[in-house]
N, C-alpha and C positions, 0 to 999 in steps of 0.2 A: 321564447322556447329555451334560450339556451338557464333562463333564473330557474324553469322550470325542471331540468337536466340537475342543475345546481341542487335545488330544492329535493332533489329524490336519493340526488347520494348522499346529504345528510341524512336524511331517514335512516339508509340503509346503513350508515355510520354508526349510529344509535341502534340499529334495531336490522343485524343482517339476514335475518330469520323473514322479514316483511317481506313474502312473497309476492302481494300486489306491487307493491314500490317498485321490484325488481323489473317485475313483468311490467311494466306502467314507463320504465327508463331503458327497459330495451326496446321498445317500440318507440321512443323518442330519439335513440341513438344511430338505430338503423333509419329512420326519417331524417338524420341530420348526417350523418354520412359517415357516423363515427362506429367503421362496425367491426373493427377488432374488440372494442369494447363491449360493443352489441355482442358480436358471440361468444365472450366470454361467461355475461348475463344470462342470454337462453343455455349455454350449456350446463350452467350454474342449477336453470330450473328444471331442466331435463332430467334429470337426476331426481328429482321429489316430483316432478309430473313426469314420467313416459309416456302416457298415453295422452296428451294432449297437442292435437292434431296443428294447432297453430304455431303452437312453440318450434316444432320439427319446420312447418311453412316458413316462419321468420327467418329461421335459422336459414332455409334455403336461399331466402332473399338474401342475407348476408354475403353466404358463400360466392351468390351468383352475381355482387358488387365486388367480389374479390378474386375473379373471376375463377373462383377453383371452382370448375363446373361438374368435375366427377362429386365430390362433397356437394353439392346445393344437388343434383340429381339424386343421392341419394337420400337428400333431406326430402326433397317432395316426395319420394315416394315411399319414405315414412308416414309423413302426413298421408298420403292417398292412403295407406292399409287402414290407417287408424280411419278416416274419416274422408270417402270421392266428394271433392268438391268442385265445381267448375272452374274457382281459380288457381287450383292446385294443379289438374290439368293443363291449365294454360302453361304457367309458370315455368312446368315439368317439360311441356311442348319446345318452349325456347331454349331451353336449356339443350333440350335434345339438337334441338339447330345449332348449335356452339359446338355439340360434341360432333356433327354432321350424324346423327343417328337419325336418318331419314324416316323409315319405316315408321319408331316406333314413336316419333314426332309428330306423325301423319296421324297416327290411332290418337296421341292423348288432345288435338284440334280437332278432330273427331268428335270426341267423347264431349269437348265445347258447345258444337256446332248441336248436338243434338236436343239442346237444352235452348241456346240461343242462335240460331239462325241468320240473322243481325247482325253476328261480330264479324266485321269486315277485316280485323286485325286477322283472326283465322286463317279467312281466305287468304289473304296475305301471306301469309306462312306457308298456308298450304301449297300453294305457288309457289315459294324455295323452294320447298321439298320438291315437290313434282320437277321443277326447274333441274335441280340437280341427279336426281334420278332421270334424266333426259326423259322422261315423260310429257314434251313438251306441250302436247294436247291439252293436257291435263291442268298443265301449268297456264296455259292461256286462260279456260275458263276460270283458275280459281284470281286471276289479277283482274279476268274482265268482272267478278262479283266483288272483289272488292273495290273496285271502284263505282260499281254501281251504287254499293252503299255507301261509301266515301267517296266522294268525287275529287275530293282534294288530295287525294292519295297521291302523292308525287310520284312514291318508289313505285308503288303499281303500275303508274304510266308508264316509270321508265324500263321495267321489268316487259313491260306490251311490246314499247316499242323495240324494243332490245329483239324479242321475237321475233315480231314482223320484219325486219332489219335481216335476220340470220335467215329467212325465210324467202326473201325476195320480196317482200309484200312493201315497197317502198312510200306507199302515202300515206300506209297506213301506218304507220311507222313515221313518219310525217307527222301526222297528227301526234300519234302520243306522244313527240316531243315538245309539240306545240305547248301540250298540255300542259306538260312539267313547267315551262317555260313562265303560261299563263298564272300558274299557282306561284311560281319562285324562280323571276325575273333572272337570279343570279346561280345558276341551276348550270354550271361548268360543262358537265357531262353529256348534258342533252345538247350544247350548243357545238361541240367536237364530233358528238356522233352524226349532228345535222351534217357540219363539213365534210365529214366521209361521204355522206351519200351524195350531197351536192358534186364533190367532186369526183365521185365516183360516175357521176350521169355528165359532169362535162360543164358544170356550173362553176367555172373556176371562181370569178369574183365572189359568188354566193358563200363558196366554201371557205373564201377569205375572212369574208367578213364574221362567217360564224368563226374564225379560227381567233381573229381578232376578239369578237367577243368572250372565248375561253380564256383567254390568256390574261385578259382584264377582269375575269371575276374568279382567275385560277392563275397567278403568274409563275407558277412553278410547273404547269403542265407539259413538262418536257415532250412529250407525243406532240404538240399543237405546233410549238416549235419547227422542230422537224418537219412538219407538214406544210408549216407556213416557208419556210426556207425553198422548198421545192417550187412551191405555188408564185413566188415574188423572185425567181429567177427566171422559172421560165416568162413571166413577164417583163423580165429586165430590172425589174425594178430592186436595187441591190442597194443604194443608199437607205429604203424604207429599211430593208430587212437586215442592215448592219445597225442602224438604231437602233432596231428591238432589240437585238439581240446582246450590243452593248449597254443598252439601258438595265436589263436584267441582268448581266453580268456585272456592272458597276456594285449590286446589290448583294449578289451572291455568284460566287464559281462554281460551273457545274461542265461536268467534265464532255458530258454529251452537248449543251450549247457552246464549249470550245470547239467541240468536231464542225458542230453546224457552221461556225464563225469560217472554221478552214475553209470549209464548201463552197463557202460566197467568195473568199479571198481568193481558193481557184479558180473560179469560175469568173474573175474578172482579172486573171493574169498577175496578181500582186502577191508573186512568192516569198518575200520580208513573211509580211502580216500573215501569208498560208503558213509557211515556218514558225512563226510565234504563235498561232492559233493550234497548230498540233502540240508544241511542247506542252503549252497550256493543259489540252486536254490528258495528256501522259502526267501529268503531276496533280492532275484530279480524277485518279483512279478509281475510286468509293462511284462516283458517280457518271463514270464512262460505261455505258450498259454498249458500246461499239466495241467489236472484236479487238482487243487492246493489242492483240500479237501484229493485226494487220494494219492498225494505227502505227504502232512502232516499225512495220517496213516502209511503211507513207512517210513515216517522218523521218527516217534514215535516208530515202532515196531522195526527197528535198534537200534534207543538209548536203548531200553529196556534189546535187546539182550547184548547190550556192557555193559549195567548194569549189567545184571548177566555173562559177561565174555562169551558169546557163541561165535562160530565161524561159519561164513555165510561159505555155501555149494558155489563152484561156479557154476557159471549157464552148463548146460549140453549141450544145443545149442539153437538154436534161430528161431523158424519155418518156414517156407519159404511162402511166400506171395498168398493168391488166387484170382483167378481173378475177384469174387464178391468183394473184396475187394478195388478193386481197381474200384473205378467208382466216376463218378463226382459229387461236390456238389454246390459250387455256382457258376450259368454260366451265370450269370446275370447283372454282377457289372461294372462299369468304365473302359468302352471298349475304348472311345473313347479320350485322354492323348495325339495326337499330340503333343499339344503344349504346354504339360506342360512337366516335368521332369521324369524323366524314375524310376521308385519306381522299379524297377526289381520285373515285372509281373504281380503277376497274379493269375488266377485262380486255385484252386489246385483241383489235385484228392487224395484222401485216398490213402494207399498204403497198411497198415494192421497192427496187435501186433504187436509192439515191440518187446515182451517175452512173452512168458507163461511160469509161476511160477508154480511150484507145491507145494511150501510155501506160504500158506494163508497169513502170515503175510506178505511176499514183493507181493502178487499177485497185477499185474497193466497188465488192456488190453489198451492197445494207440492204438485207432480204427484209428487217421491220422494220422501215425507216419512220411507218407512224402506224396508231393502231385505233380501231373504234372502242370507245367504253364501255361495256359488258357488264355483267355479273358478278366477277371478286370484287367489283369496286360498287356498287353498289349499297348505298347506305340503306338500311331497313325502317322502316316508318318510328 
C-alpha cells in the first residue's frame, strides 16, 4: 500500500495536472489514515470537479477522522444535493450523533432503512437518538431489532439492559448483561451494573464478585472501588480490601482510592494510616471527585486529634443502601463513541453514604459513593 502511495506522487510529481493519480492517492490516503494529506488532495480536485458527489463524500470521511464534525456534516450534505445515496445518509446520520442533532439523525437512518431494512447498525443509532430524546419506548424497540438482526450486538444488549435496569425490569436486565457478557467475557460495564442490582436486591457476595470482576478487566474503575470498599467492611473483611486497594495504588495514585484507603483505616481504628490516607488524597486533587472542602475538615480534625494524642473510635458499621438513593443523574452525555475509544462507560447512578459518623468531627455523607454504568459511557458498535 504504502509503494503504491509512493508510486502516485511521483506521477503527480511529473505530471500534477493527472487528475486520476490524484483521486486514485486520496482514496489510498484516507484508507491509511493519512488525511490532512488526503484533504488537501480532494480539495485540490474540488475545484476542477464540483459536482462530483464522491469527492465532497471523501472529503467527509476525512473531516469526520479529524473529528471536525460541522465540516464532514457539511461535506455529506454536499454530496447528498449532488447525488441521495444510502451511504451518504448513513455517513450524514452519524455525524449528526456527534453533533447530538437528534432529529435530523433520525430522518437521514430513515432515509437507510427504506431501501435496506436489514441494517441493524440503523436501528442501533436509531436507539441513541430515541435514547437521548427520552423517547425510551421507542428506543427499546429500535435495540430490541438490532439485535434481532445482530445478535452479537454487544452495545445493543447493553443499551436493553441499561433500560430495563432504569425501569425496574430486573431480569430482564439480567439477561442482557448476560448477553454482553456471553459475546465479550471482558465486558467491565455489564459486570458493575450486574453488582448494582445484585446489591441492590441483597446479593451482597454476588455483587462482590461482579465488582471483583470489573476491576480485573477495568482496574481504574474507580465506582467499583468504592462499592467494593463498603461491601468488604460491612463484612469485616478489611485485610482483603486494603490489598486491593494498595495494590492499585502501588501502580497508580488516585485521589478518590486515597479517600477509600481513609475509610478502612477508620473503620478499623488506625488513626496514623486514616491521617496519611487523607493527606494522600488532598495532594491528588485532579483525581479526588470527594467534596475536597469536606476532606480538608476531615483531615484537619484528625491532625488536631493526633495533636492532642486522642484515639479515633472505630467505626461501628456502615448503613445499608436505600433505594431513593440510588436513582440516576446524568442520562444524557456521549452515547454515541463507536468509533472512538472505550473510556469504560458511562453513566452513573448514586448508590448512597459511605458512613454515617456519629463524630462531628469525621462526619462526611458521600451522596455518590458508587454509580451504575449508563449511557455517556457507552461505547457504540
Amino acid at each position: 500500500m504504502d509503494n503504491d502511495i509512493e508510486a502516485l506522487q511521483n506521477i503527480l510529481k511529473e505530471d500534477p495536472s493527472n487528475f486520476q493519480a490524484r483521486r486514485e492517492l486520496s482514496i489510498l490516503l484516507v484508507n491509511q489514515g493519512f488525511n490532512e494529506e488526503a484533504e488537501g488532495n480532494l480539495r485540490y480536485l474540488i475545484k476542477y470537479f464540483p459536482d462530483d458527489a464522491e469527492l465532497y463524500y471523501n472529503l467527509g470521511i476525512v473531516y469526520e477522522k479529524l473529528k471536525d464534525f460541522s465540516k464532514a456534516e457539511a461535506a455529506y450534505k454536499k454530496a447528498l444535493a449532488i447525488s441521495p445515496q444510502e451511504d451518504f445518509y448513513y455517513n450524514l446520520g452519524e455525524v449528526l450523533v456527534e453533533l447530538k442533532e437528534w432529529d435530523e439523525a433520525i430522518e437521514c437512518f430513515r432515509k437507510v432503512l427504506q431501501t435496506d431494512l436489514k441494517d441493524g447498525n440503523c436501528y442501533f443509532n436509531l436507539g441513541v437518538c430515541y435514547f437521548n430524546k427520552d423517547e425510551k419506548n421507542m428506543a427499546l424497540d429500535n435495540f430490541q431489532k438490532a439485535v434481532e438482526i445482530n445478535p452479537q450486538d454487544i452495545f445493543a444488549y447493553f443499551y436493553l439492559g441499561y433500560i430495563y435496569q432504569e425501569n425496574g425490569l430486573t431480569n430482564f436486565a439480567i439477561e442482557s448483561y448476560q448477553k454482553v457478557l456471553a459475546i465479550s467475557p471482558d465486558y467491565s460495564w455489564a459486570y458493575f451494573n450486574l453488582a448494582s442490582i445484585a446489591y441492590k436486591s441483597g446479593n451482597i457476595e454476588e455483587a462482590k464478585n461482579y465488582l471483583l470482576k470489573t476491576i480485573e478487566y477495568n482496574p481504574m474503575d474507580i465506582e467499583a472501588y468504592k462499592l467494593l470498599v463498603k461491601i468488604c467492611l460491612k463484612a469485616g473483611e478489611t485485610e482483603e480490601i486494603l490489598e486491593i486497594l494498595h495494590t492499585r495504588l502501588e501502580k497508580e495514585e488516585n485521589g478518590d482510592l486515597f479517600y477509600c484507603l481513609a475509610r478502612v483505616y477508620k473503620f478499623t481504628g488506625q488513626i496514623e494510616e486514616y491521617y496519611d490516607a487523607l493527606k494522600s488524597a488532598l495532594k491528588n486533587p485532579y483525581t479526588l471527585t470527594f467534596p475536597k472542602d469536606i476532606v480538608q475538615r476531615e483531615y484537619n480534625a484528625v491532625e488536631e486529634k493526633l495533636g492532642r494524642h486522642e484515639e479515633i473510635e472505630p467505626e461501628a458499621e456502615i448503613p445499608e443502601a436505600n433505594e431513593e438513593e440510588l436513582s440516576d443523574e446524568n442520562a444524557e452525555d456521549d452515547i454515541n463513541d463507536e468509533n472512538e475509544e472505550e473510556s469504560e462507560g458511562s453513566e452513573y447512578e448514586s448508590e448512597e453514604n459511605f458512613d454515617d459518623e456519629n463524630d462531628e468531627d469525621f462526619e462526611y455523607n458521600e451522596d455518590d459513593e458508587s454509580e451504575e454504568y449508563g449511557e455517556e459511557d457507552i461505547e457504540d458498535e
